[in-house]
N, C-alpha and C positions, 0 to 999 in steps of 0.2 A: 235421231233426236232433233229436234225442232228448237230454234234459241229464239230469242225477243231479242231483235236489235232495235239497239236506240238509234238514231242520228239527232248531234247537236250539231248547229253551224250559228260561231261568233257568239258560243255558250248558248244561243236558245233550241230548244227541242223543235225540231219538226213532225208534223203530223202525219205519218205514213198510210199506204193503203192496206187493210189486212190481207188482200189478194197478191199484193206485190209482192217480188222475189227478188232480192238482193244476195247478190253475188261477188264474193270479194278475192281477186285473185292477186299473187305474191308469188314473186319470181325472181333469180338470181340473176342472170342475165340467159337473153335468149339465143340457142346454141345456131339460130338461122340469125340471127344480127346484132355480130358483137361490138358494136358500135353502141350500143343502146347500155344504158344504166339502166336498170330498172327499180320498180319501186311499187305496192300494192297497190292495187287500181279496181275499180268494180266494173263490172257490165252499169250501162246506161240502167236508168230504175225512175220512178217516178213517183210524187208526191201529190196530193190533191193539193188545189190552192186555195185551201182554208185560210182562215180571217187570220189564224196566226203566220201561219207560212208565207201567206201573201205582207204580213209585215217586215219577215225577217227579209224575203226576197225584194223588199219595197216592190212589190207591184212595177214589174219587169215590162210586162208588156205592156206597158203607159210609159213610150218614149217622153212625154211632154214635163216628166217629172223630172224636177232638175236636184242631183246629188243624187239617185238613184242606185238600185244594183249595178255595178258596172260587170257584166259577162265579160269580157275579155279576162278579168282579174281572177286568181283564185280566192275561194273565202275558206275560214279557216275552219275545219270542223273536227268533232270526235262520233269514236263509234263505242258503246258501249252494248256486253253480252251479257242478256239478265239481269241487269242492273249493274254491273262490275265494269271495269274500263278493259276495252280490247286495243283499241288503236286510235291514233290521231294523226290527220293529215290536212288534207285540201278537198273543198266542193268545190266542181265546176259546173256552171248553168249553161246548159245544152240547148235550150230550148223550152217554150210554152206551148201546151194546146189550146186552142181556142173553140168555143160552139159556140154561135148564135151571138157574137160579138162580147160574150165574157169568157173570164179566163178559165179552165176547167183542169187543169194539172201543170206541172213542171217536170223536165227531163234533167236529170241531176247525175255527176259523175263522181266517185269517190277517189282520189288520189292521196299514196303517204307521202310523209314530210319530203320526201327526197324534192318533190318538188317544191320546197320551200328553198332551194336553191336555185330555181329559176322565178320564182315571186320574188325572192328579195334582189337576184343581181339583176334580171332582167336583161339589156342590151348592154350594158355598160361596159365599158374598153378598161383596159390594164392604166392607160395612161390620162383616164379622168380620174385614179385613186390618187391620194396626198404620198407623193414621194419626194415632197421639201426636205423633210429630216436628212433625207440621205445624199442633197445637192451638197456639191462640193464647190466653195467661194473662190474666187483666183489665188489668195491668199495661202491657202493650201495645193491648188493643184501646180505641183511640182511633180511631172509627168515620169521622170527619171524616177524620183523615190519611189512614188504611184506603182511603178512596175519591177519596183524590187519590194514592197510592203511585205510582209508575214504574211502568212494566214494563216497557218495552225497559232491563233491564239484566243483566249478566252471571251467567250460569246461569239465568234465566228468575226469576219468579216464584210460586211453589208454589200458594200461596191468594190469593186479588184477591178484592174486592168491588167491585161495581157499583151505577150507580142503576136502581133500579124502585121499582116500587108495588105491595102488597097489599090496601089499605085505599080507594087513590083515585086519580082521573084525574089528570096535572099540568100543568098552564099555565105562560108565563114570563112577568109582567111583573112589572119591577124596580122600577117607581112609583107604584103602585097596589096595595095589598096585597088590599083586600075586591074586587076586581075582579070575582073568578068570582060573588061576591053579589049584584054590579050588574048582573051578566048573567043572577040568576036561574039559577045553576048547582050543584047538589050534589054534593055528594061529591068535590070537586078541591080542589087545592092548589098552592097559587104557591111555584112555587121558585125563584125569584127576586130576591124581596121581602126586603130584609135590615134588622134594626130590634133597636133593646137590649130591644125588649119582647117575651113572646111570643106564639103566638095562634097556635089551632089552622088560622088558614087558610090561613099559608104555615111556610116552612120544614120541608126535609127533616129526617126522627127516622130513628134508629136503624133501626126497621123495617121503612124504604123501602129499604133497602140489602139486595142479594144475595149472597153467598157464592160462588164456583166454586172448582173445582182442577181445574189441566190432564191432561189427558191422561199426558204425561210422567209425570208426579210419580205416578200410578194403576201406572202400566204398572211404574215403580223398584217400587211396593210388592207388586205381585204376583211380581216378580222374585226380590224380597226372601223371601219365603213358599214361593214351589215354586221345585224346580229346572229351572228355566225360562230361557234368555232371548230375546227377539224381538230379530232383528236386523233393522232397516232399517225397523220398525213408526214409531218416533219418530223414533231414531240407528243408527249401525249400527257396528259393531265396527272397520269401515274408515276411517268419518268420511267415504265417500265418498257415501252413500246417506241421509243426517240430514234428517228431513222437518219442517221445524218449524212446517207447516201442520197437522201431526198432533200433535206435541209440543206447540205454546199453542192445542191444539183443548180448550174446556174444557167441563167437568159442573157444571153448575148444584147447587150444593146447596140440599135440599128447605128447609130452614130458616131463612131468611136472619136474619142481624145477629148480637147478643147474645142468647146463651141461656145457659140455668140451668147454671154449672159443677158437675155430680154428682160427688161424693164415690162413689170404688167399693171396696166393701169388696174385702181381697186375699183371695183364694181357694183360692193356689197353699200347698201343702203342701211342708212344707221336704225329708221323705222319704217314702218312698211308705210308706201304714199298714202297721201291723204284720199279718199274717194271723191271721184269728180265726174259727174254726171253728162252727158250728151243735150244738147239740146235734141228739139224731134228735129223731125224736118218735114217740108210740105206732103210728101207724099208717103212718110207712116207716120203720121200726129201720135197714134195712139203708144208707138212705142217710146215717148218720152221715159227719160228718167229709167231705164232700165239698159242703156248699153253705157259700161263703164273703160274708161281710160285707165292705163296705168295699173290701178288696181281697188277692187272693191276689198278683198279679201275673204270674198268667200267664192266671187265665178274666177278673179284672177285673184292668183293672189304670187307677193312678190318677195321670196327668201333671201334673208342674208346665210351665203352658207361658209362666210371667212372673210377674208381680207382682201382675196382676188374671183370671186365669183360669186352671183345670184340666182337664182331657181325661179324661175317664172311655173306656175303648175295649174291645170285646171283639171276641174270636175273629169269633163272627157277632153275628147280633142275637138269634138265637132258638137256644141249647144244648142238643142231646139227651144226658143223663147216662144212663149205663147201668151196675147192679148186681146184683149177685142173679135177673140173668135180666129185670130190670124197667126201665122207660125213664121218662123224665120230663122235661118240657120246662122249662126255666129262663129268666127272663127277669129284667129287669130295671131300678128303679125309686128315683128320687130322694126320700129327706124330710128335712124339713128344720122349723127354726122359729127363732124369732129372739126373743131379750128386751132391752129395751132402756131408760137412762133418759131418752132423749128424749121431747117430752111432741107431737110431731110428725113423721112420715116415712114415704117411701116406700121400702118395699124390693122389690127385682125381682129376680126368680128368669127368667136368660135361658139358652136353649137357644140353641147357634148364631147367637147374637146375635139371637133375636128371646124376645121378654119373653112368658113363658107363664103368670107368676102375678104381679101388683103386688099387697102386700097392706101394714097401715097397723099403726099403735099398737094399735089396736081386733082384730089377728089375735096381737098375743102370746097366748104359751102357755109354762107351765114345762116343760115336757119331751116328748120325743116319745112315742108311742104306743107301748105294749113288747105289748100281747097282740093283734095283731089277729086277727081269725075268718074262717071263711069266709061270715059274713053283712056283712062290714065291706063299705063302699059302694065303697073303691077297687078290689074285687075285679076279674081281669083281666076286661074285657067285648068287648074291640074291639082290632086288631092298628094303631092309629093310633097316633102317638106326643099323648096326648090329657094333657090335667091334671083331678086327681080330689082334692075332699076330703073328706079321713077323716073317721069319728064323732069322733075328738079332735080334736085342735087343731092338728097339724102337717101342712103339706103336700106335697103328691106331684105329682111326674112324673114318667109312665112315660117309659121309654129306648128302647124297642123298636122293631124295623123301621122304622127311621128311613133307610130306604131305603140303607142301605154307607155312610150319615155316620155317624164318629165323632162323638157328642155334646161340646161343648164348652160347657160349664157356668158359668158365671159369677153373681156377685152386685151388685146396684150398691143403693146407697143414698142417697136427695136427704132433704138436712133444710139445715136456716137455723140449727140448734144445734149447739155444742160439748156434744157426748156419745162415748156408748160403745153398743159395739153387740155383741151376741155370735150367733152363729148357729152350729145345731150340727147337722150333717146326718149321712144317711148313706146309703149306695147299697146296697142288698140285691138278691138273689136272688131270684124266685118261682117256683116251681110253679103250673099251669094251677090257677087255680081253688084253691089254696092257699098262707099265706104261710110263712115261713120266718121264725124270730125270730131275732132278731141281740140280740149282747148288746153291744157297743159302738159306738161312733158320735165323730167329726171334729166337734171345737170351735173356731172361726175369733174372732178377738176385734178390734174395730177402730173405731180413735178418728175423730171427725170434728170439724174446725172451722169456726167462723161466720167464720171470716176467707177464706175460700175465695172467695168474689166473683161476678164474672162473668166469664166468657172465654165461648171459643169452641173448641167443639171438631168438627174436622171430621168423625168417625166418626159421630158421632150426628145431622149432620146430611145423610150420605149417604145420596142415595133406594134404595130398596128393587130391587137389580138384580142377579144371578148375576155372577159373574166371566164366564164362559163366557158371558155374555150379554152383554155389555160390550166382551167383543175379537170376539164375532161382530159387533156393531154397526160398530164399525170395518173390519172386513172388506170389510162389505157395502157401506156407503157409500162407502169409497174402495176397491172392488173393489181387495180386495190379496188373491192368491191365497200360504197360508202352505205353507213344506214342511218339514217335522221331520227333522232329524240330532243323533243322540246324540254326547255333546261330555263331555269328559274335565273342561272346566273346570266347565260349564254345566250339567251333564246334560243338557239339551235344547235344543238350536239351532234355532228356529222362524225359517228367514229369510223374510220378508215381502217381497212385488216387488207393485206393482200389476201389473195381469194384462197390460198392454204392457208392460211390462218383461221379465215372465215366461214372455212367449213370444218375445219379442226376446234373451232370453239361452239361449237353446234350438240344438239343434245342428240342422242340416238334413242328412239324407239319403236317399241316389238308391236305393229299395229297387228298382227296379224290375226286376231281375234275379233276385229272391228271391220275387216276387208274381204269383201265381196270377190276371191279368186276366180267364180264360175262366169266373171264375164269382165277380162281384162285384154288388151292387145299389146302386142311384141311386137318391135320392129328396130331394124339399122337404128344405131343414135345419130348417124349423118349419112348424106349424100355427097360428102367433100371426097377430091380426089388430090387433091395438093395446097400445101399453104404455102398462101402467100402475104407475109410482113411487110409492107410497103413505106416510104417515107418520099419527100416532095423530089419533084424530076432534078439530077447534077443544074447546079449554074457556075460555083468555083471550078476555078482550073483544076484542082487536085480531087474534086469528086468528078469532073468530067473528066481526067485523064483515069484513073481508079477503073470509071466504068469500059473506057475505052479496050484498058490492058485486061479485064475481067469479068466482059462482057455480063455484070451486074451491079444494083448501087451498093456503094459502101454502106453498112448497116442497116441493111434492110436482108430478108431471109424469103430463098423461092425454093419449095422440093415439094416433088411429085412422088406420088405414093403409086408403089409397085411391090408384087407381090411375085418373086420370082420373075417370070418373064411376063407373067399377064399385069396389064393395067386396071386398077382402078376405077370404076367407074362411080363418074360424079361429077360435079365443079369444085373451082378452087373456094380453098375457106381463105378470103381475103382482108383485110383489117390494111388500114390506110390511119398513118401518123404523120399530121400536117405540119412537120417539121423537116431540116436537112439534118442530116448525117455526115460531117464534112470528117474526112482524112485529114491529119497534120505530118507536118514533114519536118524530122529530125535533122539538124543540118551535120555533113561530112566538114571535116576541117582540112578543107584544099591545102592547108600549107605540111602538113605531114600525113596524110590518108586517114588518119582516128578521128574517129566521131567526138564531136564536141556537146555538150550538156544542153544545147539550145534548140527547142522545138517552138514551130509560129504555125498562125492560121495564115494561111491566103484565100483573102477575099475578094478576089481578081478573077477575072475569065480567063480565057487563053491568049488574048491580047490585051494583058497588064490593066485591061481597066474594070474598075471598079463595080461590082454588083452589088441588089440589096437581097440580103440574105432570107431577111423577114424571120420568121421564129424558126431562131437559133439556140441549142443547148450543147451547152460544155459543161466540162471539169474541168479544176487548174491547178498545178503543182508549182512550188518552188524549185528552180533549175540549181540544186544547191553545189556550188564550187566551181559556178562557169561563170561567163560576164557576154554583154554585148558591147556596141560601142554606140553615144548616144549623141546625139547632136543638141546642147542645150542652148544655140542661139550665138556663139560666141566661139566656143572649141566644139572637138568630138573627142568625149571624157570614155571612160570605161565604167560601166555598173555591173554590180556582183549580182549572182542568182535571182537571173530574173523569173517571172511570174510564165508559165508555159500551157496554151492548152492541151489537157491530155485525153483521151478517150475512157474514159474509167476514173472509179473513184478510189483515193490512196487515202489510208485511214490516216497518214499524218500529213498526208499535202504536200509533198516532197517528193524530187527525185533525188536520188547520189549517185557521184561514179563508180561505186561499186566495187571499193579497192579495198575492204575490210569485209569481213564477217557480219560486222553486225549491220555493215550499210547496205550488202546484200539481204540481210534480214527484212531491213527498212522499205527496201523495193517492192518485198514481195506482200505488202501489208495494203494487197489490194479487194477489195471488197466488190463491187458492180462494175459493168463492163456499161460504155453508155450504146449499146449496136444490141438488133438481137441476136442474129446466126452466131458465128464464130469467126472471129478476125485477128490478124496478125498484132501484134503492137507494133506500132510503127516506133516508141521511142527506144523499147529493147531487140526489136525486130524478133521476136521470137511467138512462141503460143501462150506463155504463160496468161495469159488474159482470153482464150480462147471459148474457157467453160463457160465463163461471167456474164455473156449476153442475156438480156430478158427472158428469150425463151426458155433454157435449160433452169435461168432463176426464180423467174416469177409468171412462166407460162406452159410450163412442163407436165406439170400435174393436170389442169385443164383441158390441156391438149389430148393427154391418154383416157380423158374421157370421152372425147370427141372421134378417136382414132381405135381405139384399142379393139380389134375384133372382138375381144370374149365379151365386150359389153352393149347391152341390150336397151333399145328404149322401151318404157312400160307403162302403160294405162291404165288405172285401176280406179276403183271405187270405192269409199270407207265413210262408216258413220261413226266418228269420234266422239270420245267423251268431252266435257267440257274443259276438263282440269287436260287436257291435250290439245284440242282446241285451239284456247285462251294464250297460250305459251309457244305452239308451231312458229318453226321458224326454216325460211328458205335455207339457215346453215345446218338446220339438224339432215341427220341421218335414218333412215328409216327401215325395219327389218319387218318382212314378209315373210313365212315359214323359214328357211335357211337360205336367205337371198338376200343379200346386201344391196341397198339403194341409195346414191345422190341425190336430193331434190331439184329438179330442173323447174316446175311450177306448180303449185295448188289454187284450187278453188274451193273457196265454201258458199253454200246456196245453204245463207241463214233460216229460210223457210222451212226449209226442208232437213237441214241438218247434212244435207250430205257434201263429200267433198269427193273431186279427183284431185288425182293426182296424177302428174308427168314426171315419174324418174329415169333414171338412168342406175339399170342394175347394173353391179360392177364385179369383178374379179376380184380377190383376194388383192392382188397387189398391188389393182390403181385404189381398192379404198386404205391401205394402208400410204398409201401417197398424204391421206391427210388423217396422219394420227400420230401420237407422241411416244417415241421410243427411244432408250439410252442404247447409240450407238459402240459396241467395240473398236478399236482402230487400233491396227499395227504399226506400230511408229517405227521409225529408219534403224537401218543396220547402225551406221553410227552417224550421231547428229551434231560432232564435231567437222562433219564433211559434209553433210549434206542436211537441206533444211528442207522442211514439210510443212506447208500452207492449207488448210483446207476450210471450207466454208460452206456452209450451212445457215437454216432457219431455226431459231430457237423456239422454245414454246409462247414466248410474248410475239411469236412474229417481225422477228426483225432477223436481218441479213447479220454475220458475224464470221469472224474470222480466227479461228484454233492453231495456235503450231503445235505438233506433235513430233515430242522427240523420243518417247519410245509405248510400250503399248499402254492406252487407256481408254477411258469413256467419257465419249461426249455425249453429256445427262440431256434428258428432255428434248430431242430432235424434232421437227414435225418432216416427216416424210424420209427422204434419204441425205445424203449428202450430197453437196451439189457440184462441188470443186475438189479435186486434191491433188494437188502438185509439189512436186520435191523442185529443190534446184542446189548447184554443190556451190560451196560455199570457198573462198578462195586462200 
């Protein structure tokens, strides 16, 4: 059957050719690169460049036109079958043909919304989003309390700090302070030891404490910033699908405790500058009156976007201006200088939130530079967005091909004095190779006080990570496959389903009357011979000692597939997570041999000094009924149940000693493990968290399609009805005479009607891996002794946790169960 596809792009119709064949493919992920999200995509396809099409494309290939299609960008489009809506996503312009010096078609690319997650974030870092709400003033950061704070409480916890170490190894004994001296031991420290005196050998400082913020609290801020929202990532719009092993999964931030609260000078302009014109000059008379200063507000224009930052943005990054027959390429460049009567400071000139000029007391200068030449040193040399100083005294950064990021500019200022600070910039125009004088320039003026303190602020101590890099991380480890719908509230509704979910909410149908059997191909569903889970190379001491004794990294997963004695052949199916995996160490209590309730990070090499972790993820528990000992500046006091990183998530956020029944209970009310293979817990030292790694949880099912002999790759061919069509989804399931199929990718060639398809026949019991069944379970002989934990995915897709204490059913299962472990109760 043959359809009439429409294509709309930015609501208007384009003119198609009737010859042309449009091709629309949709795919789960692909089983050679699982790195990739995917999302519907066409084959390239082409358009004639009629009088309409050439409007909607503004006539593309007339660089000379300024505000133009910009081709780097996606534009937004819909696809519509027989007049009914099928999909919407993104056009990309590939390219134009040209004959005989006019335009004769366009080469157009169809993408679904997923990429409207790379349109909207683009390059943008974690720590250019507004994380003010969650700075902490000095007035509050009382570092002791900080690390005994709750967090099992209502609405979660935004920022938590934890114990670890940058400086040194840590011991506990409570009566004996010089211990680790008498052992002939460097570099550690007793945190235990509590005394009105102090001494560098025990008691926890400031510095030994870590920072995090969860997940949740990241995901609100990126919510906050695009129009965006992920449903069912953390919580979900229903309240039935709230994951809050993903919601208090937290990011380490890179700089833990108390740091310098910086004074940031404001930057935002109350209205956007006045326009102020170039004179020519002798040698292009004719481009008067068209190269602008500061800003016109339509080639530059100059955003206030708060209280401490501005958005300088243009049209592109590089403007062809055309007059009098003649062209000339315009670019564009920050300067600036600063006077000041502080008699100390730093001032920083940041692009996009990363700092491209720090310069001091000793870089004042009275005024910016008015004649420069073309022997001047910042002259343009290189299309990088690079920093250059002048023969004078103020300085520059260029703006340019800053790859389709708007620059966002900002100033910040750190001093220890009550002063005044002026800064006076300004954004000009250049010409290749020469400059353009500007005759006015933006005056900023801004007080600072010595009463400002210490706090904490969490933007500045967030490590260095893309957004886009950040929700792909999440993706990957709890394999959550996203799918984009445009949303009236939202603009963009990304619902997130881990990938059994996502294919257990999929429809199943019987094509087998539509399919073409007499010409399909079978083959291996892979060429893998071993997986391997990777995560970033050891740098702390306790993931390089881990790999030393275990000659493999903690949480990460390597096993080669073998078949009796014969090997496998193939390559390894490899997947790389750009994070560490750090062990934590439960401390022994040297003054009577029992273990004490205190686990810390060490973020130390093997000679005590300090590394930077970069993206880091924990969990964290309350140490409930131990203490450490703290050094608040005066004595070293004793704090109760402190904050602990743990490897896994505990439904109530707590550890106990485990000297009752029900705090045994409490223990085992563990949910996800954060590792994928299987790993010891270091704070129980036993297996009980063994099952809970990713793979067995949220990569098991995928895996047995990948690996399972009895299943087949397939090839086929089918000409669909519309009312199947219209509704196909990469989650449904698909039935061929008595032959069960996964979908791995479709194509439709709208021309022609026809579609293949790439599945993956499967076994009876990798497709029950994603389907809903009320489980039996035989619960314990008797559950006054012994307690039974087991956990599973319900039918909303979320991870959960069952005790059974004697036989029942757990209703609505997807797949199997994933954990069940007893343990006896005391």
């Amino acid at each position: 059957m043959k359809y009439q596809l429409e294509i709309f792009v930015e609501g208007q119709r384009l003119d198609v050719f009737d010859y042309e064949s449009v091709t629309i493919k949709q795919s789960v992920k692909d089983l050679k690169n699982i790195d990739k999200i995917f999302t519907p995509f066409s084959q390239s396809f082409t358009v004639p460049a009629s009088k309409s099409n050439n409007k909607v494309l503004k006539h593309y290939y007339n660089s000379s036109i300024i505000g133009g299609f910009d081709a780097r960008k996606y534009a937004s489009a819909e696809l519509k079958i027989n007049g009914e809506y099928f999909e919407d996503g993104n056009i990309a312009l590939e390219s134009v043909k040209m004959r005989d010096g006019y335009a004769e078609s366009y080469t157009l690319r169809f993408y679904g919304r997923l990429t409207e997650l790379s349109k909207q974030i683009g390059e943008d870092y974690l720590h250019q989003l507004d994380f003010t709400s969650y700075d902490i003033p000095s007035a509050d950061l009382d570092m002791a309390n900080r690390l005994t704070a709750p967090l099992n409480v209502s609405g979660g916890v935004d920022v938590a700090f934890f114990l670890s170490s940058k400086n040194n190894r840590f011991i506990y004994h409570g009566t004996q302070s010089n211990y680790a001296e008498t052992e002939g031991w460097q570099n550690v420290k007793n945190v235990a030891y509590v005394n009105s005196t102090r001494a560098n050998a025990y008691g926890i400082v400031d510095e030994d404490v870590s920072g995090s913020i969860r997940v949740k609290s990241i995901i609100e801020q990126i919510e906050e910033k695009y129009p965006i929202k992920f449903d069912g990532l953390t919580d979900s719009i229903s309240g039935l699908s709230d994951k809050s092993y993903i919601s208090d999964y937290r990011l380490v931030l890179n700089k833990a405790s108390r740091t310098k609260e910086d004074e940031v000078i404001i930057t935002s302009v109350d209205t956007i500058p006045n326009t102020t014109l170039s004179n020519s000059s002798a040698e292009y008379p004719e481009f008067a009156g068209l190269i602008y200063e500061v800003s016109d507000n339509q080639n530059i224009r100059v955003t206030a976007l708060g209280t401490s930052q501005h958005k300088v943005s243009t049209e592109l990054d590089t403007i062809y201006r055309r007059a009098a027959g003649r062209s000339i390429e315009q670019r564009y460049q920050l300067r600036y200088r600063v006077s000041s009567n502080a008699s100390n400071y730093k001032l920083r000139a940041l692009i996009n939130g990363e700092t491209l000029i720090e310069t001091g007391k000793e870089s004042e200068s009275s005024s910016l530079d008015s004649n420069p030449t073309e022997t001047d040193p910042t002259v343009i040399s290189g299309n990088d967005m690079r920093q250059y100083s002048s023969a004078g005294n103020d300085k520059r950064i260029n703006l340019w091909n800053n790859y389709g990021v708007e620059p966002v500019i900002n100033f910040e200022i750190e001093t220890n004095e009550s002063a005044n600070f002026t800064i006076e910039y300004r954004v000009v125009q250049l010409r290749r190779n020469h400059f353009v004088e500007g005759y006015s320039s933006q005056t900023i003026t801004q007080s600072t006080s010595s009463t400002g303190g210490d706090g904490y602020s969490v933007g500045k101590n967030m490590p260095k990570i893309k957004v886009k890099e950040f929700i792909t991380t999440l993706f990957k480890q709890f394999n959550i496959v996203a799918t984009v719908k445009k949303d009236d509230t939202y603009g963009n509704l990304v619902e997130c389903k881990h990938y059994d979910h996502f294919i257990n909410s999929g429809n199943e149908f019987d094509i087998t009357e539509y399919t073409d059997i007499s010409d399909s191909t079978i083959k291996p569903t892979t060429n893998y011979n071993s997986i391997e889970f990777k995560v970033n190379k050891p740098k702390s001491a306790m993931e390089v000692a881990f790999d030393r004794v275990n000659n493999r990294q903690y949480g990460a997963l390597s096993y080669e597939l073998n078949e009796g004695e014969d090997n496998i052949k193939g390559v390894p199916f490899e997947f790389k997570l750009k994070t560490h995996k750090v062990p934590y160490e439960r401390l022994d209590d040297l003054s009577d041999g029992s273990l004490s309730g205190v686990q810390y990070a060490q973020f130390t090499d093997l000679d005590s000094q300090n590394v930077d972790m970069g993206v880091t993820f924990t969990y964290l528990a309350e140490s409930v009924g131990d203490s450490v000992s703290y050094d608040n500046g005066t004595s070293v006091q004793q704090v109760y149940n402190p904050i602990s990183p743990v490897s896994y998530y505990s439904i109530y956020e707590k550890i106990y000693p485990g000297n009752s029944s029900s705090e045994v209970k409490l223990n085992q009310s563990v949910l996800v493990g954060d590792f994928f293979g299987q790993e010891t817990d270091e704070y129980f030292r036993d297996s009980r968290t063994s099952n809970l790694g990713h793979i067995n949880l949220f990569w098991q099912s995928y895996l047995n399609l990948l690996f399972d002999s009895r299943n087949r790759k397939v090839t086929v061919k089918s000409y669909l009805p519309q009312r199947i069509i219209r509704t196909l989804n990469p989650s449904d399931k698909v039935i061929i005479g008595d032959k069960k199929h996964i979908i791995e990718s479709f194509s439709t060639n709208f021309s022609t009607g026809l579609t293949r398809f790439e599945l993956i026949q499967v076994s009876d019991f990798v497709y029950n891996q994603f389907k809903t069944s009320d489980i039996s379970v035989l619960g314990v002989d008797d559950d006054s002794v012994t307690y039974r934990s087991i956990v599973f995915m319900n039918e909303n897709g979320v991870m959960k946790q069952n005790e059974s204490g004697s036989l029942e059913t757990l209703p609505t299962v997807i797949g199997e169960i994933k954990s069940d472990n007893e343990y006896p109760l005391p």
